[in-house]
C-alpha positions as a Python dict, from the first residue, in 0.01 Angstrom:
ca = {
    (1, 'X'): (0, 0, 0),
    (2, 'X'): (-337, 134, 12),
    (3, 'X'): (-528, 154, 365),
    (4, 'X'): (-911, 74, 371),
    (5, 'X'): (-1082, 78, 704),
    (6, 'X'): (-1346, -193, 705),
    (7, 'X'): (-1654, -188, 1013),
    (8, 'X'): (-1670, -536, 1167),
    (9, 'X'): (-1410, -709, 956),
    (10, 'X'): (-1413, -994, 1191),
    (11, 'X'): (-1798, -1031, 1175),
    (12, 'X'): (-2006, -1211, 827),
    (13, 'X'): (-1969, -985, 510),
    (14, 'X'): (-1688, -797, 657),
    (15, 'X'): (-1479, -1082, 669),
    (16, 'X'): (-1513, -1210, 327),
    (17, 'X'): (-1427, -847, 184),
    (18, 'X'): (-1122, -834, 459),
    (19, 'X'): (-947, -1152, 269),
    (20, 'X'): (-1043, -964, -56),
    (21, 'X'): (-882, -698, 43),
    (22, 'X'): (-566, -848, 214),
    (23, 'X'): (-519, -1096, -67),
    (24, 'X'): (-497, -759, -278),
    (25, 'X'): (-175, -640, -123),
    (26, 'X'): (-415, -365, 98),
    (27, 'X'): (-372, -261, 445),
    (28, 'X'): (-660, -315, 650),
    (29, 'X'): (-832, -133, 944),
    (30, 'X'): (-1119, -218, 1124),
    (31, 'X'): (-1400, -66, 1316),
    (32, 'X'): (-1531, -306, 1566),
    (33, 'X'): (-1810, -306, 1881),
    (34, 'X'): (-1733, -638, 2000),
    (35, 'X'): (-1422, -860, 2168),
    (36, 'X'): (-1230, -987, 1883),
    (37, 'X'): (-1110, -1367, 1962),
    (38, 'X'): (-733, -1474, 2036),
    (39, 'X'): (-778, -1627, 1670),
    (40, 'X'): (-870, -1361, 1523),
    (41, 'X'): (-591, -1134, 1648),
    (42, 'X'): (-329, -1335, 1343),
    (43, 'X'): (-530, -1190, 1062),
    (44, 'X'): (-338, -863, 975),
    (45, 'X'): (-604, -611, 1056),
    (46, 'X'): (-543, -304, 1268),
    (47, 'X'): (-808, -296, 1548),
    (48, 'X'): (-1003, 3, 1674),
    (49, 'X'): (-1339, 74, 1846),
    (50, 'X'): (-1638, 276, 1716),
    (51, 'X'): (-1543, 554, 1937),
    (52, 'X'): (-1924, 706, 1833),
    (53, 'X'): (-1889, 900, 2231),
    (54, 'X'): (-1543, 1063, 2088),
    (55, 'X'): (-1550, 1187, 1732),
    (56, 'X'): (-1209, 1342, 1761),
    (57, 'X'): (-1098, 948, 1797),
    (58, 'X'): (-1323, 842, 1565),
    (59, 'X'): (-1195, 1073, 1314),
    (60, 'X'): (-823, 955, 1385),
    (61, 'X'): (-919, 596, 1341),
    (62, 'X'): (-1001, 670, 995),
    (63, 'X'): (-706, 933, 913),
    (64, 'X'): (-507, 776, 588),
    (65, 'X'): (-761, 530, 492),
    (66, 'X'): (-836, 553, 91),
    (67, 'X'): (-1189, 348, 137),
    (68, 'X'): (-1431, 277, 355),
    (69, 'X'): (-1611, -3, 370),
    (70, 'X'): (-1920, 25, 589),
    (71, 'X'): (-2163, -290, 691),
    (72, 'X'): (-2258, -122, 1019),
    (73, 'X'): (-2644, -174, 1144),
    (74, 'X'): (-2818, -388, 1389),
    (75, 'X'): (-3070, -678, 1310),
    (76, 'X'): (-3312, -573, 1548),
    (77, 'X'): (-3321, -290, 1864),
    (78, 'X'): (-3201, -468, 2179),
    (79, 'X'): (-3121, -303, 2521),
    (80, 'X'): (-3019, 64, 2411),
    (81, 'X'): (-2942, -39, 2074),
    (82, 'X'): (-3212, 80, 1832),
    (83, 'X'): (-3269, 180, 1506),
    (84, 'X'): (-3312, 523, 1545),
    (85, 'X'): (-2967, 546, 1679),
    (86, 'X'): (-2782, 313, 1424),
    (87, 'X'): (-2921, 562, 1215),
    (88, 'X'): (-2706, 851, 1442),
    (89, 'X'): (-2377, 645, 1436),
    (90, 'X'): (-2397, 571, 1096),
    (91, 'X'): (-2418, 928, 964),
    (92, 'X'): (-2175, 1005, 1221),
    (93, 'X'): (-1935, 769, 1026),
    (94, 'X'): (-2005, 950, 725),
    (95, 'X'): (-1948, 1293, 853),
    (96, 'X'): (-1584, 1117, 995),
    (97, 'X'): (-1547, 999, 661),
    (98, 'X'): (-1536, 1324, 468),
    (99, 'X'): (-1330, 1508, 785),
    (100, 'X'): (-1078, 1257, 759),
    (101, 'X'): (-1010, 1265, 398),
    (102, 'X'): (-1135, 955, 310),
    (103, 'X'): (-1166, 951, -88),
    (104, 'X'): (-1452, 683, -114),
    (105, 'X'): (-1737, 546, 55),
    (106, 'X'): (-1895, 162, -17),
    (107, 'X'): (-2209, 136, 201),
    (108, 'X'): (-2387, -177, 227),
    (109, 'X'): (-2776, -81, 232),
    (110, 'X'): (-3114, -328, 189),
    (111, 'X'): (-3294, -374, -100),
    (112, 'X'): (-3577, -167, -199),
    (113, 'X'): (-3553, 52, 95),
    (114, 'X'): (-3775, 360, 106),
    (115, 'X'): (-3789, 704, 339),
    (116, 'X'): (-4249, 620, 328),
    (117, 'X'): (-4136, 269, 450),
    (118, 'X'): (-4348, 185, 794),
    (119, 'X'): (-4106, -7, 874),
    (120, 'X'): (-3802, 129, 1070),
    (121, 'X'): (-3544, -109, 901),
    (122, 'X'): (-3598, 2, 547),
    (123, 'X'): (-3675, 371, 650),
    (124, 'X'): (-3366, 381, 815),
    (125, 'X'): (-3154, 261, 534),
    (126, 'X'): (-3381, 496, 324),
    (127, 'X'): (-3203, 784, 533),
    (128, 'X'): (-2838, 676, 491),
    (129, 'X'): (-2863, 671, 130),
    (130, 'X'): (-2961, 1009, 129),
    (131, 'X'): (-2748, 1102, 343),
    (132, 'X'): (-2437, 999, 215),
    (133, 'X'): (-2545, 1075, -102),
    (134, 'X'): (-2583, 1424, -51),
    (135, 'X'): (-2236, 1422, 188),
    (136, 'X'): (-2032, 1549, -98),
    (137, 'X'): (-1815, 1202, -27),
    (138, 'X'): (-1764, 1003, -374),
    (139, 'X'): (-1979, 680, -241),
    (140, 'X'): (-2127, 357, -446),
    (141, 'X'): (-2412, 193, -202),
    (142, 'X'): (-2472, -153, -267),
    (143, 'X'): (-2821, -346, -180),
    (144, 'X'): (-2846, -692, -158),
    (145, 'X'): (-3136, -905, -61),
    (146, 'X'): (-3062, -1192, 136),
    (147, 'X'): (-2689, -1250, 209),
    (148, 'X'): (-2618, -1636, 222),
    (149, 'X'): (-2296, -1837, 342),
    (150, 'X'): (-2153, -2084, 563),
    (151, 'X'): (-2200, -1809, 884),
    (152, 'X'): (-2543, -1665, 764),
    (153, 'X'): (-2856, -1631, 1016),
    (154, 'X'): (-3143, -1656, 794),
    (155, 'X'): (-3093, -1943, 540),
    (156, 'X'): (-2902, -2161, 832),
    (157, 'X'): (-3137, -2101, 1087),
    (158, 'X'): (-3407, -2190, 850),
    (159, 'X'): (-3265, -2566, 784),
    (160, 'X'): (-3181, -2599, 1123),
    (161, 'X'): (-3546, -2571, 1214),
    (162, 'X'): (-3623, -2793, 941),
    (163, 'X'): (-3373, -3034, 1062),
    (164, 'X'): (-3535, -3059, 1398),
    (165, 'X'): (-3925, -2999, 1371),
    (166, 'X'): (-4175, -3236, 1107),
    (167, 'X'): (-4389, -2875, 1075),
    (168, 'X'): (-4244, -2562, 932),
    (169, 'X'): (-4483, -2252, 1008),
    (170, 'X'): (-4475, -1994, 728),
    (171, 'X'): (-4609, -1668, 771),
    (172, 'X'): (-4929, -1626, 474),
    (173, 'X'): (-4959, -1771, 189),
    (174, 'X'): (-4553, -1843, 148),
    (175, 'X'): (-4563, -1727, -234),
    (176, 'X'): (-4382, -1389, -182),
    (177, 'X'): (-4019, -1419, -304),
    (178, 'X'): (-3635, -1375, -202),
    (179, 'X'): (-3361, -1342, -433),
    (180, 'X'): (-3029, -1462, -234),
    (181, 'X'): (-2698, -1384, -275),
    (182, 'X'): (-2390, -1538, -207),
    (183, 'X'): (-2187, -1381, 102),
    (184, 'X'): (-1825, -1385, -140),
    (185, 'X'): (-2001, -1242, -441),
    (186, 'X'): (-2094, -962, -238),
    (187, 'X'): (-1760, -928, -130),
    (188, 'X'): (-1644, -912, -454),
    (189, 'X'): (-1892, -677, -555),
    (190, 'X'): (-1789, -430, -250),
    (191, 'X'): (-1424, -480, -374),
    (192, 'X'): (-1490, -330, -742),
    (193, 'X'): (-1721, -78, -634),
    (194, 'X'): (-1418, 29, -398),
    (195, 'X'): (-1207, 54, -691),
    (196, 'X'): (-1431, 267, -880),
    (197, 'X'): (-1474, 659, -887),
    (198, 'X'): (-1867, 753, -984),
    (199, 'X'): (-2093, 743, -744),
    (200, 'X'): (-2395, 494, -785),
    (201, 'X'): (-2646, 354, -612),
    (202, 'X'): (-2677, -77, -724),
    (203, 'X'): (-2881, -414, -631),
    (204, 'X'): (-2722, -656, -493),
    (205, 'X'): (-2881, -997, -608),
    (206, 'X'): (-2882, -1358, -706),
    (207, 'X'): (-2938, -1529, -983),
    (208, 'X'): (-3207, -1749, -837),
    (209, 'X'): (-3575, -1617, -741),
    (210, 'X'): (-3770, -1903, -487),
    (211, 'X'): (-4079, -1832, -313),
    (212, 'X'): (-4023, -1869, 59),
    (213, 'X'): (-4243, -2237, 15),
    (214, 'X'): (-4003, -2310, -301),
    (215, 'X'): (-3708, -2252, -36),
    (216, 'X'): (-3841, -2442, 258),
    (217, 'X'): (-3875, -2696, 13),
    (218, 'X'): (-3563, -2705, -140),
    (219, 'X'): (-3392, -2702, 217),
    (220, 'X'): (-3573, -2982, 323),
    (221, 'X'): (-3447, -3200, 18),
    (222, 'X'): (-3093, -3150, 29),
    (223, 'X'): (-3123, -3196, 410),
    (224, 'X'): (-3308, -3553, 339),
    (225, 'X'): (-3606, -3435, 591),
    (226, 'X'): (-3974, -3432, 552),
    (227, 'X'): (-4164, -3097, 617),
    (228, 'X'): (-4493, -3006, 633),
    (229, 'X'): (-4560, -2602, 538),
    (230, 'X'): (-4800, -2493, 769),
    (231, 'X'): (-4944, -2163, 629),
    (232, 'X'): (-4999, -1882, 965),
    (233, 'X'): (-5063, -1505, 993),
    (234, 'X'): (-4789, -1339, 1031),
    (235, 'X'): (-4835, -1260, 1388),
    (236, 'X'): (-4953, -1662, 1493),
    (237, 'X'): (-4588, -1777, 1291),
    (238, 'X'): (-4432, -1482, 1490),
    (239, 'X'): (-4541, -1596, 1822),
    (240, 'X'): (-4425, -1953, 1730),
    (241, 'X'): (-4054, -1825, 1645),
    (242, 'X'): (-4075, -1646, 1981),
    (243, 'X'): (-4101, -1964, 2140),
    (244, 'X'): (-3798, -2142, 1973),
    (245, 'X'): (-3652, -1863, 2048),
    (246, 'X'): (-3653, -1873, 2408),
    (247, 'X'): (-3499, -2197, 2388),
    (248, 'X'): (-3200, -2085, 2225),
    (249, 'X'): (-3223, -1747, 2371),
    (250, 'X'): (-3230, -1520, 2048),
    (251, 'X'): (-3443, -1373, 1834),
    (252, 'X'): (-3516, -1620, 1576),
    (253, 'X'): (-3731, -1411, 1326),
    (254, 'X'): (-3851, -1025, 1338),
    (255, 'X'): (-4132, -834, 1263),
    (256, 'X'): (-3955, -628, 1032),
    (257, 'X'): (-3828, -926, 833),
    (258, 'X'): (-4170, -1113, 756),
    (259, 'X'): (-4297, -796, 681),
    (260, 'X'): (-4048, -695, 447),
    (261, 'X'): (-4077, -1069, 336),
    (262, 'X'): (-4428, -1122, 281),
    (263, 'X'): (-4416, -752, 101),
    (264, 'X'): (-4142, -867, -149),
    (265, 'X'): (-3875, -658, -26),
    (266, 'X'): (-3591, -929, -61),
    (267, 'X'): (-3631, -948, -440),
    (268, 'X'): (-3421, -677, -729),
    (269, 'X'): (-3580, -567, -1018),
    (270, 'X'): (-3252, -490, -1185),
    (271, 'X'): (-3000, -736, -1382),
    (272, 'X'): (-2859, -1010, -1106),
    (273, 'X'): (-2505, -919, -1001),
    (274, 'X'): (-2461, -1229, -815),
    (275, 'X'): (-2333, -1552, -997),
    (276, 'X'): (-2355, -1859, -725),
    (277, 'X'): (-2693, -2040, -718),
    (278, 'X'): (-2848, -2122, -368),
    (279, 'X'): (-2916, -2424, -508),
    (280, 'X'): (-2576, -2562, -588),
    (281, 'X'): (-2470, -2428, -245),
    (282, 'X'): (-2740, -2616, -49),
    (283, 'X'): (-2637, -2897, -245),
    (284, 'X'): (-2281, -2865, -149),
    (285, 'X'): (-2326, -2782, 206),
    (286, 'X'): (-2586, -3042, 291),
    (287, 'X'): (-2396, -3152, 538),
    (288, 'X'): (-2370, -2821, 760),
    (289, 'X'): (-2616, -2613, 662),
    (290, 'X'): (-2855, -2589, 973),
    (291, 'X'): (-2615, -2832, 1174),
    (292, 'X'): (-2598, -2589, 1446),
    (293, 'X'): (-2777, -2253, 1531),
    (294, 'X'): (-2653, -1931, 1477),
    (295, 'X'): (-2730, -1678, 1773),
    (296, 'X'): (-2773, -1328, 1678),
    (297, 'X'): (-2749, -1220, 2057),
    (298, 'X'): (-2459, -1455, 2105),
    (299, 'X'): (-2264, -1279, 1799),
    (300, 'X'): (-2314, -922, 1826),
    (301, 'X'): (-2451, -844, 2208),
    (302, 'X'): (-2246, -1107, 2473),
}
């Protein structure tokens, strides 16, 4: 059976592709930063840590393995996580990659990112694909938008602010765009380009386009709850999240992401890939969607 090696296959996209991948008759590996749960620990996934302070280990953790599926990155810089140095461990996993023998590469990027970029999320991403494009390592890097599921930050966290407050403050004029996907079509997307050879570079979108208004709107009616879009700058709506977020202790909403949002960076010019509508899922998950928040510290730094 082959072995694939899989970074945070206990976290969001990384699960979806493990099952993929399991369900496939694959043996599984995983890279992982955090405590994995006692519930976790029945999946059959082999467990090991980054290791980015002992290459020698890292290299052995990925010894065998026929793909590599790499989600790796951080939100936002907290504590002596930045970007700068997601950037370091990343190429540092593609330098293991090609030591170790590993004969493919599936990186999951952002859309539209870009090395002129000001900001350091996109710029960043800019620099991986280049990187492991130019590694010599037979890669395919994916880009999706916005990634949306039953465990997703963004599109949850949304409805559960509309859920709880009659105003919803969107930064400018709300008529900039996003272009979701859904969390298993990207799986399945991750799978095949796993399975191919060529290396390529690919969107990763849905087949719905909503302005962010459109999608506050559309939350708010399959949630049954009135909201009233309150049009900010950037920096006012900013502030605002800043305070919800110190009552559930997270960051609730970035710089980086309204930027990249109000500069329609979460939208593909090519063909969609993707084949569930947001719509439908709202629809279907009415029920849960924004039930309860989802803490990005919680998740990835406790």
């Amino acid at each position: 059976m082959p072995l694939d090696v899989v970074t945070g296959a206990f976290s969001y996209t990384g699960r979806y592709l493990t099952k993929r991948l399991l369900t496939a008759g694959h043996c599984v590996r995983t890279l992982t930063g955090r405590r994995v749960e006692h519930r976790e620990l029945d999946v059959p996934v082999e467990i090991y840590p980054y290791n980015f302070d002992d290459y020698e280990a890292l290299l052995e953790s990925l010894r065998g393995a026929s793909t590599f599926y790499i989600t790796y990155w951080v939100r936002y810089p907290h504590g002596e996580t930045t970007y700068e140095k997601a950037v370091e461990n990343t190429k540092m996993l593609f330098r293991a990659a090609k030591d170790a023998g590993v004969r493919r590469v599936v990186y999951v990027s952002i859309a539209n990112p870009s090395l002129d970029s000001p900001l350091p999320y996109y710029r960043g991403k800019a620099q991986l694909e280049e990187a492991l494009m130019s590694s010599g390592v037979s890669c395919a890097i994916l880009r999706p938008t916005v990634i949306f599921g039953a465990e997703d930050v963004l599109i949850n966290n949304i409805a559960w602010i509309v859920r709880r407050f009659p105003v919803f403050a969107v930064p400018g004029d709300g008529h900039y765009a996003l272009q979701p996907i859904f969390v298993e079509d990207m799986a399945q997307l991750m799978l095949e380009a796993g399975q191919r050879e060529d290396s390529f570079v690919q969107d990763a979108a849905g087949p719905e386009v909503f302005t962010f208004d459109d999608l506050i709107r559309t939350i708010a009616r399959v949630t049954g709850r009135k909201t009233v879009l309150l049009h900010l700058s950037a920096d006012l709506a900013l502030g605002l999240s800043r305070i919800i977020g110190l009552l559930v202790r997270d960051v609730v909403l970035t710089r980086e992401e309204v930027l990249g949002l109000m500069d329609n960076l979460l939208i593909s010019g090519q063909p969609s890939l993707g084949r569930t509508l947001l719509s439908d899922w709202l629809a279907a998950n009415a029920g849960v969607v924004g039930a309860r928040y989802h803490n990005e510290i919680a998740r990835h730094f406790r």
